[in-house]
ZAMARGU-4260 file (C-alpha; in steps of 0.2 Angstrom, whole numbers, plus 5000, padded with zeros to 4 digits):
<rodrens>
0) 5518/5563/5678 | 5518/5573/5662 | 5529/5564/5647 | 5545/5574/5644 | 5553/5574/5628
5) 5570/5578/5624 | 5574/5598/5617 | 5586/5588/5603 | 5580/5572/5598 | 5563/5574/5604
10) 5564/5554/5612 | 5551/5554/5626 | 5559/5550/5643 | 5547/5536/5646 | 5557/5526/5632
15) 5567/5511/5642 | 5587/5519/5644 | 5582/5536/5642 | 5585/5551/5654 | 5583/5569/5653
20) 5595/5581/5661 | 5590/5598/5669 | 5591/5607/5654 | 5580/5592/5645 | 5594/5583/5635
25) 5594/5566/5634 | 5609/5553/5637 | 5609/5549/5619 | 5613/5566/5615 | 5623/5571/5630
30) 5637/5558/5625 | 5644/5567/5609 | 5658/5557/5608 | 5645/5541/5607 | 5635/5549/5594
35) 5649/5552/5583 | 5658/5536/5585 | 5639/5527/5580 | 5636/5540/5567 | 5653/5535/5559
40) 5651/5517/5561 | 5635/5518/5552 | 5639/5527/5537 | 5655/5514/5535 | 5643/5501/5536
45) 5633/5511/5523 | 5648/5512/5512 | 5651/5493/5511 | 5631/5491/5506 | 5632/5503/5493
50) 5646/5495/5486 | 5637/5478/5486 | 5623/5483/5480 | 5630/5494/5465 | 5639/5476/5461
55) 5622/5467/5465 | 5612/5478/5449 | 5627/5476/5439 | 5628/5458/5439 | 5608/5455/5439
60) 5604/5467/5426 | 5597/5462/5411 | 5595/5442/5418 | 5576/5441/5413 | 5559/5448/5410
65) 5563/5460/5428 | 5577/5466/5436 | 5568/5467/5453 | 5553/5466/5462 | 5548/5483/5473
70) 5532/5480/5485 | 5524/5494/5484 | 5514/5500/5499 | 5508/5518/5492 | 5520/5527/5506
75) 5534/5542/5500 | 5549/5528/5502 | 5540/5515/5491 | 5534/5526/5479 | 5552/5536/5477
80) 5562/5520/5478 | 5553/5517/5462 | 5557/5533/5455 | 5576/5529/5459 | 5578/5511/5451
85) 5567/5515/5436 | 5571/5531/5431 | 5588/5535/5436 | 5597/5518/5438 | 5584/5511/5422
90) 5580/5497/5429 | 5563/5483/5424 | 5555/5485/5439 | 5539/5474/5444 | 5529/5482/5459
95) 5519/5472/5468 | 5506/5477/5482 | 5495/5465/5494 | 5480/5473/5494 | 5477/5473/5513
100) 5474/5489/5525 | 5480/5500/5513 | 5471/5517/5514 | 5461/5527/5498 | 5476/5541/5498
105) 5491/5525/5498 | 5480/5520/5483 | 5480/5539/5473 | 5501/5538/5476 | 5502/5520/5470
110) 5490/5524/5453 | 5499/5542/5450 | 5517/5534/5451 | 5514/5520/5441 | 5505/5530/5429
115) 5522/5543/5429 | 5534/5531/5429 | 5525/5518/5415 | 5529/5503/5428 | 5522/5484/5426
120) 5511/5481/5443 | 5503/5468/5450 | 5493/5467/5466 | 5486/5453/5476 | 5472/5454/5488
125) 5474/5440/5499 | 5457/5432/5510 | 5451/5447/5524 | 5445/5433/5535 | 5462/5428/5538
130) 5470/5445/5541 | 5457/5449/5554 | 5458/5432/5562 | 5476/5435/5563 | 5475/5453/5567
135) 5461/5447/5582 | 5471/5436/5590 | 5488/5445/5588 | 5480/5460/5600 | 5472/5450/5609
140) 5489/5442/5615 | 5504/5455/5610 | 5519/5451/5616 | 5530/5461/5629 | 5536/5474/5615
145) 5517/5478/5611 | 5505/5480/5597 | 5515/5489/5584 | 5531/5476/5587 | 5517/5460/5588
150) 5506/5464/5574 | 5520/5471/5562 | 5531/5459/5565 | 5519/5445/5560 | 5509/5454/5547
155) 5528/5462/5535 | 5533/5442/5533 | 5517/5438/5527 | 5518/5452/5513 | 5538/5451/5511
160) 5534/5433/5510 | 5521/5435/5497 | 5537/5446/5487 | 5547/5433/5489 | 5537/5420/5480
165) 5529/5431/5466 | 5550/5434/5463 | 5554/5414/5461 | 5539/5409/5452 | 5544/5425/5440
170) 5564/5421/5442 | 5568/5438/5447 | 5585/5438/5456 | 5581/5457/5467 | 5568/5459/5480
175) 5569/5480/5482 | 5559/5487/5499 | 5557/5504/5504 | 5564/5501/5521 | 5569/5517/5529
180) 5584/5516/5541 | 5581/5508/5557 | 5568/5499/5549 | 5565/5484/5551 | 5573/5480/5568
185) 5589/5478/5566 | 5590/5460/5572 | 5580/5455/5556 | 5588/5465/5546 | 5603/5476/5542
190) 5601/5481/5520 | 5599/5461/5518 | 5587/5446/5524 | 5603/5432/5527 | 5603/5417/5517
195) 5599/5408/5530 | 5582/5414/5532 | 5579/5416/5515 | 5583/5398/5511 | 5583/5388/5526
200) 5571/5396/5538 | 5550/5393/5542 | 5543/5411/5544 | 5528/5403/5553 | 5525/5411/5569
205) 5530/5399/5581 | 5513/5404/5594 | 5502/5402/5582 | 5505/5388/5577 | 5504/5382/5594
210) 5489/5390/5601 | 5479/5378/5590 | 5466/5391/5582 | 5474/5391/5565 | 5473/5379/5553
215) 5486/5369/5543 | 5482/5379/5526 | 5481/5396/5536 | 5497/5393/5542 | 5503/5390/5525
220) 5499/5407/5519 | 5519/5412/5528 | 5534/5409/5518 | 5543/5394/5521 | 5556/5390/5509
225) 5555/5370/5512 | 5542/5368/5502 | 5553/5370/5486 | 5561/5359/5478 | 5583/5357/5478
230) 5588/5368/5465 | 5576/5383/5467 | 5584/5399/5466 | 5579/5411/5478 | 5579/5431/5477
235) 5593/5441/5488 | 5581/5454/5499 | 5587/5471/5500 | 5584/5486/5506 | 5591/5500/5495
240) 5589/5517/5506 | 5601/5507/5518 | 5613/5510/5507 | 5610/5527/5499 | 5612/5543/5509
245) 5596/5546/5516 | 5585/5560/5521 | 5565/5559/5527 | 5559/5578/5522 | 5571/5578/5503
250) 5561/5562/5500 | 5545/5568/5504 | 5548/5586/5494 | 5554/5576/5480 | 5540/5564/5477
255) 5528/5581/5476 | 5541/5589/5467 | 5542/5574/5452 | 5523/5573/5453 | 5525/5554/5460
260) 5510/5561/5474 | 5497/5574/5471 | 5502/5585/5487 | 5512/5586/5502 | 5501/5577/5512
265) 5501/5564/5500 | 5520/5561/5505 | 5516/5562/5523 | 5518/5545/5533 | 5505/5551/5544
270) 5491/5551/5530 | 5501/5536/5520 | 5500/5524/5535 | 5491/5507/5537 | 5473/5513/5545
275) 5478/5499/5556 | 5491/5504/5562 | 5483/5520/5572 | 5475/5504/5583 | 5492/5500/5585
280) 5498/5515/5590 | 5482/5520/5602 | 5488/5501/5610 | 5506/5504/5613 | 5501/5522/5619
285) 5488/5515/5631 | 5501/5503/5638 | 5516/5513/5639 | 5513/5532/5638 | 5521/5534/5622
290) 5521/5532/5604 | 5530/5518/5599 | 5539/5525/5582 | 5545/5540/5594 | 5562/5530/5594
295) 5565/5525/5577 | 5559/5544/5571 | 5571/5552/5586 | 5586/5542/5580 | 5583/5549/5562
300) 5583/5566/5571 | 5600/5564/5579 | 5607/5556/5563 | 5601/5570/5553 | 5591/5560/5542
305) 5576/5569/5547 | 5568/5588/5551 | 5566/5589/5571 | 5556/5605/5566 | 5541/5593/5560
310) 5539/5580/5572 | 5542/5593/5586 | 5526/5599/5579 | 5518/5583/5571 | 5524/5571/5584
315) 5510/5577/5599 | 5498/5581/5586 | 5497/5564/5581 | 5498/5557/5598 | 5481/5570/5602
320) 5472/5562/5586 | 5474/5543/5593 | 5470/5549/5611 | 5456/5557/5605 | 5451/5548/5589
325) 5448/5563/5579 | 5453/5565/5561 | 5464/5549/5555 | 5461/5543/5572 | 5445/5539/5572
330) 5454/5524/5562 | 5456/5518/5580 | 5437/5515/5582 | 5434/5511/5564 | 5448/5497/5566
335) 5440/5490/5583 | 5425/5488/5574 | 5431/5480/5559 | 5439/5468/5570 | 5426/5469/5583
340) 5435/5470/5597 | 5434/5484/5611 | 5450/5494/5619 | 5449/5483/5633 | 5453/5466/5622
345) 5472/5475/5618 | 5481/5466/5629 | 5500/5460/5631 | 5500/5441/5638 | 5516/5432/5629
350) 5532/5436/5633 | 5545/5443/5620 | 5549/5434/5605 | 5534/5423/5605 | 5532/5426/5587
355) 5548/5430/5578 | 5555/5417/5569 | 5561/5429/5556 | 5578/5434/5565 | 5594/5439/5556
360) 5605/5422/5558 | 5623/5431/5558
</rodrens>
């Protein structure tokens, strides 16, 4: 049967919960009164993290060398987030970028901003062998969510990790990502890590540390705040555009329009993404008949925060490309190479939460 998407939201009626009426509306749309009552509680929710975090840079300013650390992927949110705390709020910022997976275009937005904005930068490349160890295995044996939830949800603790450190060994108090709403999943985050897993928990994947094909000093590569000593003073981790209103297509018009990016495809998350991460995409389509960032992309749509107009037109086009592997989706075949795999090694044998121990403890 032919994949339906909603005339409002766009969400594809194969996502789990949803239904589509006669006229194509789904549920989340029909129940008005439901969309206002969340929209509401969000942006209250909002407030109260503005508010922290306006005290947050007050109280942190001027403590050190750096204000806060901003990893910097080379995608619009990074690249303006920048913009935001060193321009307009004047802030020392640090970015920092793992050099891992990042594509030749995220490169020319990281160099341009930088070289805009006049903003200290480091970058860390990390050993590959590892990464596509990890990245083998990991498809190999996704868990019940997929390959986008698997793979991202082992592969953002190893770089948020690696921010994390870089910010006590430099004593900066603010770790800044360019998390858009709904991202991560909200039961890691909500605007903050906790405490608890900033100072308490190991971010080691529990399944692979038990399968037994990684070693003690690969292992190590995640974050685990045991391994300091009583006393060390760990970073708050925030995510700022949770607290500020927020709006996909303004971003990606202003970062062209301040000349942080050379063009509007340079702002594009489709041409900024992670070559890996069509693989990903091409897995989870393969395995469930839709892309699996149609949800996160559809509630921006009913929140307002982004154009329906574009992904109406961008969302199948995309799903065509990895189908096909044409244009950025030959990354598809390029990334099985790399890794040496073949479409049918993507396969989903754990069952949920085998490797998250990074959970918000509320």
């Amino acid at each position: 049967m032919k994949m339906k998407r909603c005339t409002k939201c766009l969400v594809p009626d194969r996502v789990p919960g949803i239904s589509l009426s006669a006229d194509g509306i789904c549920n989340l749309c029909r129940d008005e009164a439901a969309l206002v009552r969340e929209t509401a509680k969000a942006e209250e929710a909002r407030y109260a993290y503005e508010a922290d975090f306006q005290k947050t840079l007050a109280e942190c300013r001027g403590q050190g060398e750096y204000d806060c650390l901003v990893p910097l992927s080379g995608g619009k949110d990074s690249v303006y987030l920048l913009y935001r705390l060193a321009v307009e709020l004047k802030l020392k910022v640090l970015a920092f970028t793992v050099d891992i997976n990042i594509p030749a275009l995220a490169w020319d937005n990281i160099r341009r901003a930088l070289g805009k904005l006049n903003i200290d930068h480091l970058s860390y490349t990390p050993s590959q062998e590892f990464y596509k160890k990890t990245f083998r295995y990991l498809l190999r044996n996704q868990e019940e969510r997929g390959a986008v939830y698997t793979l991202s949800y082992v592969y953002a603790p190893l770089f948020e990790g690696d921010a994390i450190k870089l910010a006590i060994e430099k004593g900066i108090p603010l770790v800044l990502a360019g998390y858009s709403p709904g991202q991560p999943e909200p039961e890691r985050m909500l605007y903050e890590f906790s405490r608890t897993l900033i100072c308490e928990t190991d971010w080691t994947p529990p399944e692979l540390v038990s399968c037994g094909e990684f070693s003690a000093d690969e292992l190590g590569r995640f974050y685990n705040p045991k391994r300091y000593p009583k006393g060390t003073r760990f970073p708050r981790y925030l995510a700022p555009f949770h607290a500020w209103p927020y709006n996909q297509e303004e971003i990606m018009r202003k970062v062209v329009e301040y000349g942080l990016v050379a063009s509007s495809k340079h702002a594009s998350p489709i041409h900024s993404n992670y070559p890996i991460n069509w693989l990903l995409m091409y897995s989870d389509l393969q395995a469930f008949g839709y892309n699996p960032y149609a949800p996160e992309f559809s509630s921006l749509i009913r929140h307002g925060k982004a154009n329906r107009n574009y992904w109406r037109i961008m969302g199948p086009v995309v799903d065509f490309l990895i189908r096909k592997r044409v244009g950025p989706g030959k990354e598809v075949t390029r990334s099985l190479d790399w890794l040496g795999l073949t479409a049918d090694d993507l396969r989903i044998t754990r069952p949920r939460g085998a490797y998250d121990p990074v959970l918000e403890q509320r």
